[in-house]
C-alpha positions as a printed Julia matrix, in Angstrom:
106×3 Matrix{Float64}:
   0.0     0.0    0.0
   1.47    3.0   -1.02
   1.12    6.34   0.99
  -1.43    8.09  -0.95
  -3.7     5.03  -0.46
  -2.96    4.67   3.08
  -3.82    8.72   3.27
  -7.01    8.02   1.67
  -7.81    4.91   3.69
  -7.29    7.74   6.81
  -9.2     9.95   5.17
 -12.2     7.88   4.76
 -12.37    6.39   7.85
 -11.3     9.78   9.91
 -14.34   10.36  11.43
 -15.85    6.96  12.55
 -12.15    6.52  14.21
 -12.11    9.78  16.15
 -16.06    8.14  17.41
 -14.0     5.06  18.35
 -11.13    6.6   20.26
 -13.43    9.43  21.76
 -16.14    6.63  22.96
 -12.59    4.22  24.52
 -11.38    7.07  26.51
 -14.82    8.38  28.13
 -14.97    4.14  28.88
 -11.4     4.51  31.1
 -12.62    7.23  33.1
 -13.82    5.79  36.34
 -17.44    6.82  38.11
 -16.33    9.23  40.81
 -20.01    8.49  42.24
 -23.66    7.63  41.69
 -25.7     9.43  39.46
 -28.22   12.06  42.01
 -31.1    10.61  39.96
 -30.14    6.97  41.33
 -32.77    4.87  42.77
 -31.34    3.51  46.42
 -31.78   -0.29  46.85
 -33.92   -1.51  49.01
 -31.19   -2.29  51.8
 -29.76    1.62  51.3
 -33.45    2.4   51.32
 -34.28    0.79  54.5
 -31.31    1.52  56.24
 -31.69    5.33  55.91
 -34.72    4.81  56.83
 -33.72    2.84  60.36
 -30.86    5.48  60.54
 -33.25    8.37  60.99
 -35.42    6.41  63.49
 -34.48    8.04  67.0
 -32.17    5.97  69.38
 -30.94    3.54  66.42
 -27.54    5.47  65.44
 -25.44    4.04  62.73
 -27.4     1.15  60.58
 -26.25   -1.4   57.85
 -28.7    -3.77  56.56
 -28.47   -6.95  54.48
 -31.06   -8.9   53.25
 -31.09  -11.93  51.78
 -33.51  -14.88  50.05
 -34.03  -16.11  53.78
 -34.03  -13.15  55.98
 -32.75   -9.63  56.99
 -29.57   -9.0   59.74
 -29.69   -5.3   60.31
 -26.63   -4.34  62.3
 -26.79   -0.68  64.17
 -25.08    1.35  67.37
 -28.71    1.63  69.32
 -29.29   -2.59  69.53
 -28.38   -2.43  73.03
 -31.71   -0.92  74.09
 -34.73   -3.48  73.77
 -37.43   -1.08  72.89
 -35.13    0.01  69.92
 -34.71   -3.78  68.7
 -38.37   -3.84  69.15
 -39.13   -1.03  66.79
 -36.73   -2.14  64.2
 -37.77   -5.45  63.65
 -41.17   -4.34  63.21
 -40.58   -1.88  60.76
 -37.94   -4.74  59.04
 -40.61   -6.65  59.19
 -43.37   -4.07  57.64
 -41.01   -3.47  54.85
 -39.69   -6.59  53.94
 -42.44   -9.01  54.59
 -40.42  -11.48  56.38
 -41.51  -12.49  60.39
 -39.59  -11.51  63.41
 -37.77  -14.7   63.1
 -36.14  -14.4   60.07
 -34.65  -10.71  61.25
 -31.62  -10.31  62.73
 -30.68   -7.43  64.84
 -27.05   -6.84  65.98
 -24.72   -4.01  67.99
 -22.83   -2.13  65.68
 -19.14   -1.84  66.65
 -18.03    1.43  67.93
């Protein structure tokens, strides 16, 4: 191939190769963060939701196929455990036996 092929062969394909490269280096940029518009899960939901609830403190929730452990600073005091299992329970659907409620590490 001789170079005024090879500069027509650029030519021609100049744009859809600038597309190419553009559309590769937007892909190596990482997320810095979730989009605003994002719609929390439903363990993000429900732990902001147990994290505003007065006396629980810190919350992380998992749930799972077979229940929900839900592990926050306030679990010490019964009442608290009381009121967070029921509103687990209100939200998820599963009984008080399948829910979990641990002390969160200081």
């Amino acid at each position: 191939m001789n170079k005024k092929n090879l500069l027509l062969l650029v030519e021609k394909w100049k744009l859809p190769l600038l597309i190419l490269l553009a559309g590769l280096a937007l892909m190596l940029i990482p997320a810095s963060e979730k989009p605003k518009d994002a719609v929390p899960t439903a363990q993000e939901a429900l732990a902001e939701l147990l994290s505003k609830t007065q006396g629980v403190g810190k919350t992380q929730v998992l749930i799972s196929e077979s229940g929900v452990v839900v592990a926050c600073s306030g679990a010490s005091n019964a009442s608290v455990r009381l009121d967070m299992i029921r509103a687990v329970s209100a939200y998820t659907g599963f009984g008080s036996d399948k829910i979990i409620i641990l002390k969160l590490r200081n």
